[in-house]
C-alpha positions in Angstrom: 57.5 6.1 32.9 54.8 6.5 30.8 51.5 4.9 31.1 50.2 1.9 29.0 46.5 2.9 27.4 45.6 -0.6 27.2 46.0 -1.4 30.8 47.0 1.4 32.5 50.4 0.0 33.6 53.4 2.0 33.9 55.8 1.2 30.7 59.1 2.0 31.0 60.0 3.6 27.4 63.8 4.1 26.1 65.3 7.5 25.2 63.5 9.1 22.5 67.0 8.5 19.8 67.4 4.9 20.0 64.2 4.2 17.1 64.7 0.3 17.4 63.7 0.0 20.9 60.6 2.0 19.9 59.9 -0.2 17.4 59.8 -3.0 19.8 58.2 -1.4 22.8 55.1 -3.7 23.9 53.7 -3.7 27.2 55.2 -5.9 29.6 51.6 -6.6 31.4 49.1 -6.9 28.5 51.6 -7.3 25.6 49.9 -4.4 23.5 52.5 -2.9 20.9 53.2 0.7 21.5 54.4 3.6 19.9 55.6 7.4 21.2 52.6 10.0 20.3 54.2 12.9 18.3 54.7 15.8 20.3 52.5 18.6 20.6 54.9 21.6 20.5 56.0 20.6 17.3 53.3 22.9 16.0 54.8 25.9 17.1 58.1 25.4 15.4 56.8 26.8 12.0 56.3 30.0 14.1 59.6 30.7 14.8 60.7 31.8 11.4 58.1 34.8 11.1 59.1 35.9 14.6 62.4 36.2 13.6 61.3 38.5 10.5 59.7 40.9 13.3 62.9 40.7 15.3 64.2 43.0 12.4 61.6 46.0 13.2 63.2 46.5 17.1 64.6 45.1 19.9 61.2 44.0 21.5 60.7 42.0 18.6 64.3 40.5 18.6 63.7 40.1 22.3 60.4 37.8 21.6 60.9 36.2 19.1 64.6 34.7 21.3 61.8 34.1 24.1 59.5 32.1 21.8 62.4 30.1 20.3 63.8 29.2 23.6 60.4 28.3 24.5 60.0 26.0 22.2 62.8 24.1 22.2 62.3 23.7 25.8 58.7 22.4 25.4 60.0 19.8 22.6 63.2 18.6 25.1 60.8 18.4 28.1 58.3 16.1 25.9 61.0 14.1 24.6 62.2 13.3 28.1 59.2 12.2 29.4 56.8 10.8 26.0 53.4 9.7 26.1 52.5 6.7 24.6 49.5 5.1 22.0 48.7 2.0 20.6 50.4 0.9 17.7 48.0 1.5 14.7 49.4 -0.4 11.8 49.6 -4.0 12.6 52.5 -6.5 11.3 53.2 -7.0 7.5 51.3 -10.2 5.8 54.5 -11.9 4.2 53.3 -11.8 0.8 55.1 -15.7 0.0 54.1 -18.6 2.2 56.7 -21.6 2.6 54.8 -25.0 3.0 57.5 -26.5 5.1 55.0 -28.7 6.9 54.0 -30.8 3.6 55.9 -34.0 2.7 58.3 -33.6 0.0 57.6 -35.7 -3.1 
C-alpha cells in the first residue's frame, strides 16, 4: 500500500505490469489522479556495463561487478513491489472538436 500525497490515505496500487490500471489509479478518498514515481535505482543500471569491462582485469573485479548487478536488480524488484506514488502532472486532453448536441436542430 502506498500512500496518497494529497491526503495521506493508504492507496492500494496494482502490480507494477498491468499499465492500464496505472492509468486509472485515483485515490479512492480525495479522488486525486495518481501515477507510480520512477524508481530510483534505475540510475545505477548504466553502471553495470563498465563493471563488467573491469570484471576482465581479475576475479575481484568479475566478483564485483556480479555483486553490483545482483544488487541492482534486487533494488529495482524490491521498488517495483512496493511503488511510491505522485500526483498525476499532466491533466486530461481538451477534445479538440466540440459536438453541440444540446442545440435544436434546424
Amino acid at each position: 500500500m502506498a500512500k496518497c500525497p494529497a491526503c495521506n490515505h493508504d492507496v492500494r496500487t496494482p502490480l507494477f505490469l498491468n499499465l492500464d490500471a496505472w492509468r486509472h489509479l485515483v485515490c479512492p478518498h480525495c479522488q486525486a489522479r495518481l501515477e507510480m514515481k520512477p524508481p530510483r535505482s534505475i540510475v545505477l543500471g548504466p553502471l553495470i556495463a563498465p563493471f563488467f569491462v573491469f570484471a576482465r582485469e581479475g576475479r575481484v573485479f568479475e566478483i564485483i561487478a556480479f555483486v553490483f548487478m545482483f544488487v541492482t536488480v534486487f533494488l529495482l524488484l524490491l521498488e517495483s513491489l512496493r511503488p511510491k506514488v505522485q500526483l498525476r502532472k499532466k491533466s486530461l486532453p481538451e477534445p479538440s472538436i466540440r459536438l453541440n448536441i444540446d442545440d435544436p436542430s434546424n
